[in-house]
C-alpha positions, -999 to 999 in steps of 0.1 A, spaced: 303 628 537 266 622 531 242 641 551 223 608 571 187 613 591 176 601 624 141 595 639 135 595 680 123 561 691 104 567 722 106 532 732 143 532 735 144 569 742 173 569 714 183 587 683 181 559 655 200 563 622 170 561 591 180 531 568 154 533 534 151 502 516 160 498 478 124 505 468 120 533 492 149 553 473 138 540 437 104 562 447 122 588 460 142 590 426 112 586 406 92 615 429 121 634 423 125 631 383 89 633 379 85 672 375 112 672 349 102 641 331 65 659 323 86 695 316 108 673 293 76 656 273 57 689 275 82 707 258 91 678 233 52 677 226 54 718 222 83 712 198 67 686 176 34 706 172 50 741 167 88 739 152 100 717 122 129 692 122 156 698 103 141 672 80 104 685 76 120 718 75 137 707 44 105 686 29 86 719 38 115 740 11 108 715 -14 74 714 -12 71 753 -14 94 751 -41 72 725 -59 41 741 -59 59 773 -67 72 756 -99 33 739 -102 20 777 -103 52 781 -133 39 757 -153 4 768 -150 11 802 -162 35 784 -191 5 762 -201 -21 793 -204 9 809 -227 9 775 -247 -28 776 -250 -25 810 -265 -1 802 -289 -24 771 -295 -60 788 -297 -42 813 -327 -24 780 -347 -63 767 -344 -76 800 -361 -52 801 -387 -57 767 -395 -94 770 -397 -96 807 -411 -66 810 -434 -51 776 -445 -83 753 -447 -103 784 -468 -71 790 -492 -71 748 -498 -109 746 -497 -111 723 -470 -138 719 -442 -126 732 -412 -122 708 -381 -149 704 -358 -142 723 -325 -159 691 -304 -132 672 -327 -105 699 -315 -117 699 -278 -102 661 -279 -121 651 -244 -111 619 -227 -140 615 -204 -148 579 -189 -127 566 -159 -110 588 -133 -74 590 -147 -64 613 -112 -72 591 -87 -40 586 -78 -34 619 -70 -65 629 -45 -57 629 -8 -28 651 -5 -25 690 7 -18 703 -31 -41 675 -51 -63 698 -66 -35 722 -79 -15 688 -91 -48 675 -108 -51 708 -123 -22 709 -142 -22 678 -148 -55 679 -169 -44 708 -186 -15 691 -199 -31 663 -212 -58 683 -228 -30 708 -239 -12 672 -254 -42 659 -273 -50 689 -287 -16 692 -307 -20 659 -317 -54 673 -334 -38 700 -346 -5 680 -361 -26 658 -381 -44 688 -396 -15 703 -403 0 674 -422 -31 674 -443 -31 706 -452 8 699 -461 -10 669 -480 -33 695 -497 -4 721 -507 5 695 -530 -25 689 -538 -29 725 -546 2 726 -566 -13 697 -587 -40 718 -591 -26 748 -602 -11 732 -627 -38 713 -642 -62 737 -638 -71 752 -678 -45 789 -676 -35 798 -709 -48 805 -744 -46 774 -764 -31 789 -797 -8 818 -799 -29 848 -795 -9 880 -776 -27 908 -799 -62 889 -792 -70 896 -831 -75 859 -830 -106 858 -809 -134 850 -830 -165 839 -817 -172 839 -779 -192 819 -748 -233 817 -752 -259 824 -781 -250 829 -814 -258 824 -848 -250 791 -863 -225 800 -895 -240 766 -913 -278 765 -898 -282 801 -898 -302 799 -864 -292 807 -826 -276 786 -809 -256 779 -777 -221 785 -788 -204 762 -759 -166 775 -763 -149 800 -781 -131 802 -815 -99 815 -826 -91 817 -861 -55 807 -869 -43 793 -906 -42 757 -908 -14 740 -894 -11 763 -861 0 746 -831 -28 740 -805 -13 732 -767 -24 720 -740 -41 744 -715 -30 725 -688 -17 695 -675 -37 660 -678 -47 632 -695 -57 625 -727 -92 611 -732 -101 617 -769 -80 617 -800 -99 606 -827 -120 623 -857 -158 621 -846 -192 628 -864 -207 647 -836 -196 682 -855 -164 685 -837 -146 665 -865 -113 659 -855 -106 671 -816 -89 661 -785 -104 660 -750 -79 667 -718 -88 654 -681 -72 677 -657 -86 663 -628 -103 683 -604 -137 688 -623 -122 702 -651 -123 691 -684 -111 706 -721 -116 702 -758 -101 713 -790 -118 712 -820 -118 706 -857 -76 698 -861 -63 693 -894 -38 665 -876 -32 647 -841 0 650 -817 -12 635 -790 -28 595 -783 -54 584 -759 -43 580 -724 -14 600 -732 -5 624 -702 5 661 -711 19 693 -693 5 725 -698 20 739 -731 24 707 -749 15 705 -785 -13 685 -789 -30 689 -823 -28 714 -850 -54 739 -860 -78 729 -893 -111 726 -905 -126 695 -900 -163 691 -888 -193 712 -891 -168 742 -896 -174 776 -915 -133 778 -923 -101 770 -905 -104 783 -865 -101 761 -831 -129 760 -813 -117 754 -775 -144 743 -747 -140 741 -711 -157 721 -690 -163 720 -651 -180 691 -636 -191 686 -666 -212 715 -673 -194 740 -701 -178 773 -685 -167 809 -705 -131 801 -714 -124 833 -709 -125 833 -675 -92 805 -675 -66 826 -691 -51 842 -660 -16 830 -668 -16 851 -702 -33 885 -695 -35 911 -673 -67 930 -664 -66 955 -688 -60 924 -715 -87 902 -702 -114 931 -703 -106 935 -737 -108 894 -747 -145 898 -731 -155 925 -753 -140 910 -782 -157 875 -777 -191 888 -767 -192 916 -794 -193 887 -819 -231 873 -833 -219 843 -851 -198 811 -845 -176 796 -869 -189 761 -857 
């Protein structure tokens, strides 16, 4: 049975039974509850601040985790740099030297984006500045192989530009010539076989009997194929592109037309003695940017060292021309 109360009522001089009203025992309750209510939000308060919920527990893993793989990629981007920074080195030091090309300029390669704040979007959190970071290193990292791949198809651009060159580019003797007991008359002053004065022997001869094949030193275009009064009599000039320039002189006949493209080797004329010529010889020129250059130094596809030391002291030993 419940346990009831009773009060003395000194009027009456009588025990009374105490009867609380509805409100009297909600208080009661409430004054009751109230010590465990405030341990209760204490310690729900004391949770919140100091232990993680399952689920920030979990966002806390993968945020760890994140920044973890952040610091990954970091230390993956400094590698890719590397890798990067030696490609620019090569490019600049090795490939663009070999192909004669200007090297990039470094503010060029630095490829800065400047202007408006692309990272905005990204300030205000706890790992921003590691986020921006990267971020910038990426994108710097990305424009700078764009740089770099467009260099690198040019210098693909100029290996076949090189090949062209290599080919045009005057290489070989221009008449048959293995024992070099055909080298006549070299590159400078000499005396004039016809004026019997010195005079600036722009070429060199080779004596040959008429009729010798001449070819082409390398490949090109034709430019000249006629007989002219100019001393040269009949001769052929060669374009090759690239500042260079050839002609053969005093033929006894034409094989080639102008405009007519050749290869290196072609047969372009025959050997003879036409012109201001002191008997039958080719007299071979060749020309860079105009200006005339010591053939001698263009035969590097037909002689070795030991050869070529020996052309030079047979072209220089001689005093006279033949033209």
């Amino acid at each position: 049975m419940p346990e009831h109360k009773y009060r003395f009522n000194p009027q009456t001089l009588n025990f009374e039974r105490i009867s609380l009203s509805a409100w009297q025992k909600v208080k009661r309750v409430m004054l009751m509850l109230t010590p465990g209510l405030v341990v209760g939000v204490l310690g729900i308060f004391l949770a919140y601040q100091f232990m993680d919920s399952p689920k920030e527990a979990s966002m806390r893993r993968e945020n760890q985790q994140l920044i973890l793989q952040y610091e990954l990629l970091n230390k993956q981007l400094g590698e890719v740099d590397q890798v990067l920074g030696d490609l620019r080195r090569r490019d600049d030091n090795i490939y663009r030297v070999i192909f004669e090309a200007e090297p990039i300029p470094a503010t060029m390669r630095q490829a800065g984006s400047g202007g408006v704040n692309r990272y905005r979007d990204l300030d205000g959190y706890a790992s921003s500045d590691l986020v921006i970071s990267t971020r910038k290193r990426l994108d710097q990292l990305t424009r700078q192989l764009v740089v770099q791949s467009r260099s690198f198809d040019e210098v693909a651009q100029l290996v076949l530009r090189k090949k062209e060159m290599l080919a045009s580019i005057p290489a070989i003797q221009p008449i048959p010539n293995e024992d070099l007991t055909q080298t006549a008359g070299g590159f400078g002053m000499r005396i004039h076989p016809i004026h019997k004065i010195p005079k600036f022997h722009a070429g060199m001869d080779f004596t040959a009997k008429t009729g010798t094949p001449i070819h082409a030193t390398g490949d090109g275009r034709v430019t000249f194929a006629d007989y002219a009064t100019n001393g040269y009599g009949t001769h052929v000039v060669v374009d090759h592109g690239f500042e260079y320039e050839t002609l053969y002189a005093h033929l006894s006949e034409l094989k080639v037309r102008n405009g007519q493209r050749v290869k290196r080797g072609d047969v372009i004329g025959l050997v003879g003695n036409t012109g201001l010529s002191a008997g039958p010889h080719l007299h071979y020129e060749v020309r860079k940017n105009g200006e005339a250059v010591d053939p001698a130094n263009y035969y590097f596809n037909d002689l070795n060292a030991e050869e070529y030391a020996r052309m030079l002291d047979l072209s220089r030993n001689a005093g006279q021309s033949l033209d």
